[in-house]
N, C-alpha and C positions, 0 to 999 in steps of 0.2 A: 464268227462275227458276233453271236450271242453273246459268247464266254469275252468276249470281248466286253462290249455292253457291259454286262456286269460286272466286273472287274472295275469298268470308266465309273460305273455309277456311283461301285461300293466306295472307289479310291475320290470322288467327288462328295458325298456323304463323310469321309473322315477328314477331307479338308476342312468341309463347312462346320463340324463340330470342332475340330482343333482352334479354330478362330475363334469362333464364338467362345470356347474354353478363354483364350488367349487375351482378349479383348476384355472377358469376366474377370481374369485374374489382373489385367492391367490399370481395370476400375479400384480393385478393391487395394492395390499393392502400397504397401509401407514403404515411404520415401527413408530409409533407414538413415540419410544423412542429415534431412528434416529431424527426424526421430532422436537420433546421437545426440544433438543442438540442444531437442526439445527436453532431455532427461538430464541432460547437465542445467539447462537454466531454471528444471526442479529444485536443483542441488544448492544451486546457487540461492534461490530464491529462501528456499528453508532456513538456508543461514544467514540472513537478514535478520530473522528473529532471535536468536542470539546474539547477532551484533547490534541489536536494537538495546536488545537485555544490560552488555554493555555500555551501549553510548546513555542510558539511561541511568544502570548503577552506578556509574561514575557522576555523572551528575546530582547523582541526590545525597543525603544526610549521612554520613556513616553509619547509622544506625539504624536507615533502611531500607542499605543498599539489599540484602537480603533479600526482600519484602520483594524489591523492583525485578529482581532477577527472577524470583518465582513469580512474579505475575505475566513477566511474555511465557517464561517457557508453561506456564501451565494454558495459555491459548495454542500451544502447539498440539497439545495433549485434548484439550475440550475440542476443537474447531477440525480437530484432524477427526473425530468419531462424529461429529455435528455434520461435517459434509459427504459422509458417506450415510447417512443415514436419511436426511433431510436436505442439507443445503445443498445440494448440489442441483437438485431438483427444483428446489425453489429458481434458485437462480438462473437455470440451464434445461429445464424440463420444457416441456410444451406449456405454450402462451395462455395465460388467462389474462384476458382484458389489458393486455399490454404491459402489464403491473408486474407481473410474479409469474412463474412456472409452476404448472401441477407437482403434484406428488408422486406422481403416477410411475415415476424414475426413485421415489423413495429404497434408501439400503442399496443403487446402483440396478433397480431391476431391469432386465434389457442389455444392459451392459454386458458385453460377451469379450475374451479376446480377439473376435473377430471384428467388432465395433468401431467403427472409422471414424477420425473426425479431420476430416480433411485428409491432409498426405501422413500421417500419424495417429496411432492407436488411440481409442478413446479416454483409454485409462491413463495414456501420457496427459491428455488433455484434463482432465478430473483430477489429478496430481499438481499440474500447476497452477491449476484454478484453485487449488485446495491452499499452497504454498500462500495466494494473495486473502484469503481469507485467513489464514493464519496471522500473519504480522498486521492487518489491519483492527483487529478489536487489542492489539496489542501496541498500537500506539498509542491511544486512548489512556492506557497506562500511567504516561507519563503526568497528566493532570490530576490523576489521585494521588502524588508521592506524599507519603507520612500522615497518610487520615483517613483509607478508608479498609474497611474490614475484608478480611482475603476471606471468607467466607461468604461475601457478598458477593465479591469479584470474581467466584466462580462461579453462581450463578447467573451474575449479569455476562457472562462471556457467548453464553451458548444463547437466550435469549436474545439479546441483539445482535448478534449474528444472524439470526433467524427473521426478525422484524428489520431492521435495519439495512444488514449491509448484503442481505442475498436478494433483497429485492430492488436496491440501485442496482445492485450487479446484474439483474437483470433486462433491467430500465434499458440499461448503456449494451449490456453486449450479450445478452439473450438472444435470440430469433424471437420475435414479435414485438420485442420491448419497444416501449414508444418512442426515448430518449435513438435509441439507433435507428426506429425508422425517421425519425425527423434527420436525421444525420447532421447527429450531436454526434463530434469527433471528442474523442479520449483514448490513446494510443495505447496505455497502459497501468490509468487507473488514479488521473489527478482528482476525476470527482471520484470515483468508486472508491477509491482507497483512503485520500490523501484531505479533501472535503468531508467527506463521512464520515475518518474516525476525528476531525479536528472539530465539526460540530458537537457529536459526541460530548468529545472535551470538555466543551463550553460549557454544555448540561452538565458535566461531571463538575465543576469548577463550582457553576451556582449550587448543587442541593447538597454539595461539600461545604462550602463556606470557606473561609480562610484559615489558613493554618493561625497556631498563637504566634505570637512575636517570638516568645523561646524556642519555640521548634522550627525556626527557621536556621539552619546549617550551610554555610559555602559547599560544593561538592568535593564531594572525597577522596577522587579517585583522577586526577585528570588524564596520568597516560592510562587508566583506563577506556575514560572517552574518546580518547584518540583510537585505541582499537576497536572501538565499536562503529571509530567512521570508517578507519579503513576496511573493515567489515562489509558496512553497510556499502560501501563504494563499488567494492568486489560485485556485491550479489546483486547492486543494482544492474549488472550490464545481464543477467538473466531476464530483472524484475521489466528492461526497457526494452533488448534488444529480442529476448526471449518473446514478448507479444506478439511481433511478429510472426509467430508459429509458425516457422519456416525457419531455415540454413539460407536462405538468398541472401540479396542485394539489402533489401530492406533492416534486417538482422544487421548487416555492418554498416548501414548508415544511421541506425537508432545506439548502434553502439557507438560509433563516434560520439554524435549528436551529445548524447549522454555527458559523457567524459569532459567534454568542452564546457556545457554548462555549469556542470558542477567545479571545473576547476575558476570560469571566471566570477560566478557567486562567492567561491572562498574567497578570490583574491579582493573583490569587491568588499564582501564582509569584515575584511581585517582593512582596509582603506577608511571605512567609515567608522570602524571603532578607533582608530589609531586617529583621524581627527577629530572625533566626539570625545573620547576620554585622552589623547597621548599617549596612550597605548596599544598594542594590536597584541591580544592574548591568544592561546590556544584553546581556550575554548568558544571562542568569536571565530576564527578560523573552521573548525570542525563543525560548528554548526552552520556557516553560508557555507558549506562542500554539501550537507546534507537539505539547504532550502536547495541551490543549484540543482541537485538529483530531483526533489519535489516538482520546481519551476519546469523544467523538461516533460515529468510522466505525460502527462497529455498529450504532448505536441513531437514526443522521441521521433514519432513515424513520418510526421507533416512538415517539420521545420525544416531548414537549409543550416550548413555551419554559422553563419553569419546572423541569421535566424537565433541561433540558438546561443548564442555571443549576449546578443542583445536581451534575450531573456534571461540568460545567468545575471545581467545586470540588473536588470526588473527585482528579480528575486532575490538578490544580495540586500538592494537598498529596502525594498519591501519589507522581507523579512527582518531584517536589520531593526526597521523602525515598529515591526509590528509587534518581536521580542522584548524590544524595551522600553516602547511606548505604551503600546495599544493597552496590555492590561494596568499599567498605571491608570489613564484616563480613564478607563471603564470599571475596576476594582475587582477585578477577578481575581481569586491566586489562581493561575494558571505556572503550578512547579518547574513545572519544565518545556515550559513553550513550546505546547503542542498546538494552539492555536495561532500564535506569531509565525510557527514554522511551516507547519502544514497546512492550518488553515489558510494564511496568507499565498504561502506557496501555491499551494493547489489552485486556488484562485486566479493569481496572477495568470497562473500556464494555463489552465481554460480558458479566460478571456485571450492570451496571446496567442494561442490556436487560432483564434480569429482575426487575430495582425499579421502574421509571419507566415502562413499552412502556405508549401506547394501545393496544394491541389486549386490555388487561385493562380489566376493570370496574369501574369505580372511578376511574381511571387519567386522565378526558379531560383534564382539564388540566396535567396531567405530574408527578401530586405524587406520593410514596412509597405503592404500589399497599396494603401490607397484606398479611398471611401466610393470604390465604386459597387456597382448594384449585387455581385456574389459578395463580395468582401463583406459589405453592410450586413448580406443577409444570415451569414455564418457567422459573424460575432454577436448579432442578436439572437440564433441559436446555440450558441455557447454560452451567453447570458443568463440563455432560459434556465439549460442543462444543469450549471454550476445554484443558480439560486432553487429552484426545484432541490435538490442535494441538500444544500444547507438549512430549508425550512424544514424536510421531511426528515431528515438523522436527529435537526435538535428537539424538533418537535416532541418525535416517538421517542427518542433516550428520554427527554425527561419524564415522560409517562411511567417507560421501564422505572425509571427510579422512582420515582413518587411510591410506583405498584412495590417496590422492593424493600423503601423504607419503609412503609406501613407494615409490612412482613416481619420482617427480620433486621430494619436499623441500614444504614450506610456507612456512618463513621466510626470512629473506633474511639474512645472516650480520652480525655485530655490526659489520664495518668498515661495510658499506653501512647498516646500520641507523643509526650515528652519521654518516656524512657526509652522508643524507639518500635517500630514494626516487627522489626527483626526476632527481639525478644517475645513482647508481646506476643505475635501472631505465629509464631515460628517454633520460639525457642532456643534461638542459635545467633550468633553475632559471626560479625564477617572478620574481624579481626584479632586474636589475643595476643596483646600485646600487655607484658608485664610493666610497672610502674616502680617507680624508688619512693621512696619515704615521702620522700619533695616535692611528690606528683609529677618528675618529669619522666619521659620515656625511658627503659632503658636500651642500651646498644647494642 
């Protein structure tokens, strides 16, 4: 009967530990098909930034498309060692005062391969957070074409990143951040990304000045720009559905979501060019496909098809008018309509977060929620969220710059400005093409 006994107890004591094993390893276990999702929309996301590279080389000067190509891919290069050193902590570290993240995660310390964050490894997660801080000071880009010095630009890359875009990133989707405990919704990064680097912009635009009359060039490359949308189109279903940091339900209705928007913003944007000028071109097309993908980031998670129908059309005519209005009336060179695109876009889809979200009542199929008392109270904090954003990026970029040009200069002088960035800054030109006597091309 003893030998009994001990035996029941010993075989009772190895159940209880086997559980308790079990239960440990069920806590910490890697959802591997979470995981699979989560490293492909790394992949994806990363190559937005070359497809940026081109939707942007093609649209600027021949002479500096060069220039544009090396200024994304060198924010893959600066932003990729920036956030493992620092930003990642700024942005995702432990909370100070709602604002920013300690340091105390600087160089990734703590970070183990055992390190969870949620149903997926830490380091998946620090990778695709790394991915949106890469293509975001790399939009900003597109408002320096042909004037400002690539020696400049890589210092301003890693500094505003630093002041700038890791501390909204933290605002919005930090743990403590104030902007997510107020529950300011942003699915995927319309203010984090999309507002930030388009304020950005704006300051880029002013302590730039306008380009001269001669250095202004039609773009050079058009089925270039076309492969930088389909590009950008590709890596968006990472950049939207990937947020989701999950393989569920959520992941293929943000990818939907996505794809709808951005196909009725193109068709919209070639509607309103083709009754504004008579024409509907290809490069009005490719850019309402990429306001479309903007107008969504915010709202991929929140909106219904229907929902998200109506905001591709927001952001067609928005955009539409904000590319070829807005900087008329206000006198910015804004090169390449990073303000009319993103700034507009981001805008619009933060506020429509607060018309269209399922998470209101009324709302399930994605139609105009109604001005009752949630609805009111989520678009005036989505109001907050989006203008917060746009004080604090333009605010502090123009400091960054101000502190930059007293330093070391921002623009690059009118001789380099007319004979091109390429050469200038570079050395290299994008094309050699030989000529005949007559100055025409030859064949």
């Amino acid at each position: 009967m003893r030998r009994f006994s001990f035996f029941s107890a010993m075989l009772f004591i190895l159940i209880a530990i086997s559980t308790k094993v079990a239960f440990a390893d069920e806590a910490v276990a890697i959802d591997t098909g979470d995981n699979a999702w989560m490293l492909v929309s790394c992949a994806l996301v990363l190559l937005m930034t070359p497809g940026l590279a081109f939707f942007y080389g093609g649209m600027s000067s021949v002479k500096n498309l060069l220039n544009m190509l090396m200024m994304s891919l060198m924010c893959m290069a600066v932003m990729s060692i920036q956030w493992v050193f620092w930003g990642y902590s700024i942005a995702f570290g432990p909370d100070i005062g709602h604002f920013f993240g300690s340091l105390s995660m600087a160089g990734l310390h703590g970070v183990t391969p055992e390190s969870m964050s949620g149903t997926i490894p830490e380091y998946t997660f620090i990778m695709f957070q790394m991915t949106f801080a890469i293509i975001t000071p790399a939009l900003i880009s597109g408002a320096a074409e042909g004037r400002m010095k690539f020696s400049t630009w890589l210092i301003f890359i890693p500094v505003w990143g630093t002041f700038v875009y890791d501390p909204v990133c933290h605002w919005v989707w930090g743990e403590g951040g104030w902007a997510l405990g107020m529950d300011i919704l942003d699915f995927a990064g319309g203010t984090v990304v999309h507002i930030n680097s388009a304020a950005a912009a704006l300051a880029v635009c002013i302590m730039l000045g306008k380009r001269k009359s001669s250095n202004i060039n039609p773009p050079c490359n058009l089925p270039m720009v076309m492969l930088g949308t389909g590009l950008l189109w590709f890596g968006w279903f990472g950049f939207n559905a990937g947020s989701a940091l999950s393989a569920g339900s959520s992941a293929s209705f943000a990818f939907l979501i996505t794809n709808v928007s951005a196909a009725t913003a193109c068709l919209t944007w070639v509607i309103c060019e083709w009754i504004g000028t008579g024409k509907p071109t290809l490069l009005g097309a490719c850019s309402g496909a990429v306001a479309g993908l903007v107008v969504i980031t915010p709202a991929a998670g929140f909106v219904g098809p229907i929902g998200s129908i109506q905001m591709g059309i927001m952001g067609g005519i928005g955009c539409y008018f904000g590319a070829t209005k807005l900087k008329q009336a206000f006198g910015y060179d804004d090169a390449l309509d990073v303000v009319g695109v993103h700034g507009v876009g981001g805008t619009i889809g933060a506020f429509a977060v607060g018309l269209y979200s399922t998470e209101l009542a009324g709302a399930e199929n994605g139609f105009f929620i109604g001005w009752d008392g949630a609805g009111i109270s989520l678009l005036g904090r989505q109001c907050v969220g989006f203008l917060a954003a746009w004080a604090y990026a333009f605010g502090v970029t123009m400091i960054i710059l101000l502190i930059l040009k007293a330093i070391m200069g921002l623009r690059t002088t009118e001789e380099q400005e007319t004979s091109g960035l390429d050469i200038s800054q570079h050395k290299e030109i994008s094309y050699h093409l030989e000529l005949e006597a007559s100055g025409n091309l030859k064949h």
